[in-house]
N, C-alpha and C positions, 0 to 999 in steps of 0.2 A: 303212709301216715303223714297228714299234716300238723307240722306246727305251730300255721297261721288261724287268723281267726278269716280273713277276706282279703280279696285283692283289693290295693288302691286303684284309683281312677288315674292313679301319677306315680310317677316315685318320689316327690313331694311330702314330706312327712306334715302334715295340716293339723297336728292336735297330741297332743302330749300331756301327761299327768305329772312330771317331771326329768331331770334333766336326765341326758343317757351318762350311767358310771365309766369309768375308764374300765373296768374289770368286765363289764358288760361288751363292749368294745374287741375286746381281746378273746373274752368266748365266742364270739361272733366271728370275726376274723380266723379263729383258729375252726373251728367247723367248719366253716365254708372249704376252708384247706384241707381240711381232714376227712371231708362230707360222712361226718358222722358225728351224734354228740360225745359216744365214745372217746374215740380220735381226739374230740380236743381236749376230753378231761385228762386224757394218759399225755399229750404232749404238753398240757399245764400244770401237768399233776395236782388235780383238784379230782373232787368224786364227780362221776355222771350226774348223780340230781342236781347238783350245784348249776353246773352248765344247763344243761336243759329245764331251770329252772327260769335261770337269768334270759335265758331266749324265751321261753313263753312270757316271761314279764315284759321283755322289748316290744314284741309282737302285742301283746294287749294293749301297751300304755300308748302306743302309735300306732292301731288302727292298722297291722300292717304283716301282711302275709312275705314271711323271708323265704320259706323252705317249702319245697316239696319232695317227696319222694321219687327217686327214680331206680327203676331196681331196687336196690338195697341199699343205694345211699341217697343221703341229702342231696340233692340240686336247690343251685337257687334259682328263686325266681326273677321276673325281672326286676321287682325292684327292690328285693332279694340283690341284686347283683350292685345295684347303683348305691344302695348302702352299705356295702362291705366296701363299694370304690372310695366311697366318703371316709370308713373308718378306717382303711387303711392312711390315707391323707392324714386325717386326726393323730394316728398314732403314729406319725411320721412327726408333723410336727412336732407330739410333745420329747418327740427324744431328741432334734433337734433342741429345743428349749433344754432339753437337761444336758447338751452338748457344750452350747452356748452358755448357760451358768459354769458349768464345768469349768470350760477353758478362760471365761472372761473374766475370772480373777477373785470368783466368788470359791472356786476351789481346785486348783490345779490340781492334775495328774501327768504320773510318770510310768509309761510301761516301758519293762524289759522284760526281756525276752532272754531267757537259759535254761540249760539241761540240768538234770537233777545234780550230777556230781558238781558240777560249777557254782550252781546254785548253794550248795553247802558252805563252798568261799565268800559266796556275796550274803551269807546269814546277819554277820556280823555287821557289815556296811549298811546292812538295812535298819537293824535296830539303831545304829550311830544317826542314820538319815531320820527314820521317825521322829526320833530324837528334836534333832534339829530343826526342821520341815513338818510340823505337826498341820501346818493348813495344806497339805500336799495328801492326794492318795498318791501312793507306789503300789503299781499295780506289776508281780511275777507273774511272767505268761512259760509256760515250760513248753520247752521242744524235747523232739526224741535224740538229735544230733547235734553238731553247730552250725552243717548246712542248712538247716530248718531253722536256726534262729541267725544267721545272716538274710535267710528270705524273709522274715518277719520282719525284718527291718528291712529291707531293703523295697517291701508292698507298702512301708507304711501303719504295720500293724503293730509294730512297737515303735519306743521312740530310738530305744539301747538295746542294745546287743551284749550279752557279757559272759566271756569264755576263751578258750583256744582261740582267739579270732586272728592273731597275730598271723599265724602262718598258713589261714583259710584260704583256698582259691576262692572259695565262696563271698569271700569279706575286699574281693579286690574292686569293687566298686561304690564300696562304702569307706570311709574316714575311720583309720583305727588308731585308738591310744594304747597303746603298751603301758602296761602296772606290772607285771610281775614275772619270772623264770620263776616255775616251780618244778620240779624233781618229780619223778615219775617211779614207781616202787612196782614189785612185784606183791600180790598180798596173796597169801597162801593158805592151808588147812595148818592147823601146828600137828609137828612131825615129817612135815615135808622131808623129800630127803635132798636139798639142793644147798649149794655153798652159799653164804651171806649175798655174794656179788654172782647172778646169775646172767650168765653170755646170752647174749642172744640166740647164739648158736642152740645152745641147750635150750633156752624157754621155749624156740618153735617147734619141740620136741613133748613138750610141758602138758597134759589136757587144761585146757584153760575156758573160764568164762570169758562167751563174747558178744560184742553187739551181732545185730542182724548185716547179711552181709552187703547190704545195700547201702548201709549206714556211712556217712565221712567220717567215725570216731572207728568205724570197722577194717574201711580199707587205710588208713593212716597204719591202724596193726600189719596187718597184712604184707604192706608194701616193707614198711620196717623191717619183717622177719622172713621175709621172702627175698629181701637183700642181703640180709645178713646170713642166712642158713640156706640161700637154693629153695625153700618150700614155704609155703603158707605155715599158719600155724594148725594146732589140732585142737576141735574145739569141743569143749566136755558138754557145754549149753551153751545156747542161743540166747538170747533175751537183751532184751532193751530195757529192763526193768532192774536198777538200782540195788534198792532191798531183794532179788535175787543173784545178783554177784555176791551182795556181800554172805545171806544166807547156804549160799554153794561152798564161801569158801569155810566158812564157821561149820561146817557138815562134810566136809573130807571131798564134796565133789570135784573139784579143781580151784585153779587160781585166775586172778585179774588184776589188770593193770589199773592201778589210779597213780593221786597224787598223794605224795607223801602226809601232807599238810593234813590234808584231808581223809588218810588209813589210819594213823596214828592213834588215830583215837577209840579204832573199833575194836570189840572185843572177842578172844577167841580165835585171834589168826597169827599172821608172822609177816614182818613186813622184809622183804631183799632189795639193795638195792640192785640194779642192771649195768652191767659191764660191756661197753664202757655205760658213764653215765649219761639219763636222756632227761633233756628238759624241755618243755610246753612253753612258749607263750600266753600268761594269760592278758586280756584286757577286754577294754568296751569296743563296737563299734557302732555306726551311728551316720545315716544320710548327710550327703555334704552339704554344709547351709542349713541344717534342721535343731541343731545341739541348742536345747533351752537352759533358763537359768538352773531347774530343777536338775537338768541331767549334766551341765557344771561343777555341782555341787554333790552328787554322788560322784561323780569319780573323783573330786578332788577328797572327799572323804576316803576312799576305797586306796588313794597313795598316802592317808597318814593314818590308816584306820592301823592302830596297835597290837593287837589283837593278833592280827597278820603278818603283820611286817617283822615282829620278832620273833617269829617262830621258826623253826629250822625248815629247808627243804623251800624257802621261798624266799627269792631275791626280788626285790627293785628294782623295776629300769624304768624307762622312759621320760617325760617331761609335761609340759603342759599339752592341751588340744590345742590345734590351729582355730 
């Protein structure tokens, strides 16, 4: 099947009825990728007619055969091929242009980069920041660990890092501020049957939710209670997924390790502390020379943010960034 009306004598587009849409652009560009109109309605999540609608319109209103069939899928043709090269450039450009509005002051942005339980602590710094920085996007990018979000900073892909970074091998080539020691709890089914203050010895005894074992939030356990008890620990479920620690321990299936600060507040479980006791470094971290005004200004919010600081189970340390 073709979707063209003829071939040009060029790939020169000589006659147009009006200008080509940017949407139009993008269906094009994604077919060519997908070599099917299908393909590009499910990768833009628009319906098939929409797309193959917008291509037979391109194709009429410039005289201009893009697609043939080959086998089963779309090929293009030649100049099929010179104008997907065009619109790729076009849409290159315009997200450099909305890059360039972006950063040159018509709307800054600020990503970080953290894991969901981390991420729970910086809720409050972020409404303080909106707050304050209303011409700023903040943009949370979530990792699965804090090796995953020391790499996101450290590509480039965020600007901040915020988490356990204090004592990451991961974070030793990045710039870290220290904010906070916070207390680390055991969080349980209620009726557990363990003392207030739970040994290590005993927890790597314990079935317990865990991360995945590949994970830096995994072997940090691991290493812990493999030091302290002779063996790894034993683990009831796997999962990297948040609201399933906490649903396991609220349903009798075992317990997990968080921050105080941050179990405190959940419902349907029992928090212990751990014998002796174990505290996290939390903070930012952040490429060396890269720290902008935007990301100054949350952490200096995030060392006076109240919310935090006076709640039990988390101290203050640290000082200003270099």
């Amino acid at each position: 099947m073709r979707l063209g009306l003829q071939e040009p004598s060029s790939a020169l587009l000589l006659y147009h009825q009006g200008m080509i849409s940017l949407r139009q652009l993008q269906y094009l560009v994604a077919a060519a990728d997908a070599g099917s109109v299908n393909g590009a309605a499910r990768a833009l999540e628009v319906s098939q007619p929409v797309v193959s609608r917008s291509l037979h319109n391109l194709e009429r209103d410039y005289h201009v055969a893009l697609f043939h069939l080959s086998g089963r899928r779309l090929a293009l043709t030649d100049a099929g091929r010179a104008v997907v090269a065009s619109a790729r450039i076009a849409l290159g450009a315009l997200e450099d242009v909305e890059r360039t509005a972006l950063h040159g002051g018509l709307r800054a942005e600020l990503v970080v980069a953290t894991t969901p339980t981390n991420g729970a602590l910086l809720s409050p710094i972020v409404t303080e920041f909106v707050k304050c920085r209303p011409e700023t996007s903040l943009r949370l990018t979530r990792a699965d660990d804090i090796d995953e979000v020391c790499s996101l900073v450290d590509r480039g892909e965020a600007d901040l890092g915020f988490g356990d970074v204090v004592d990451c091998v991961s974070a030793a080539k990045l710039c870290v501020q220290p904010l906070w020691e916070v207390s680390v709890v055991l969080v349980s089914p209620v009726g557990t049957d363990l003392p207030s203050a739970v040994s290590l010895h005993r927890l790597a005894k314990e079935p317990l939710v865990l991360p995945r074992s590949s994970s830096g939030r995994r072997r940090l356990i691991d290493n812990l209670l493999t030091v302290a008890a002779g063996e790894p620990p034993t683990p009831a479920l796997v999962t990297d997924e948040r609201a399933a620690w906490i649903s396991s321990a609220q349903q009798g299936v075992g317990s997990f390790l968080s921050y105080r600060v941050v179990a405190e507040t959940l419902p349907g479980v029992e928090l212990r502390s751990l014998d002796p006791p174990h505290h996290v470094g939390i903070g930012f971290a952040y490429r060396p020379g890269s720290l902008s005004n935007e990301g100054e200004e949350l952490m200096r919010l995030a060392r006076s943010c109240p919310t935090l600081t006076d709640r039990d189970g988390i101290a203050a340390v640290g000082g200003t960034p270099d």
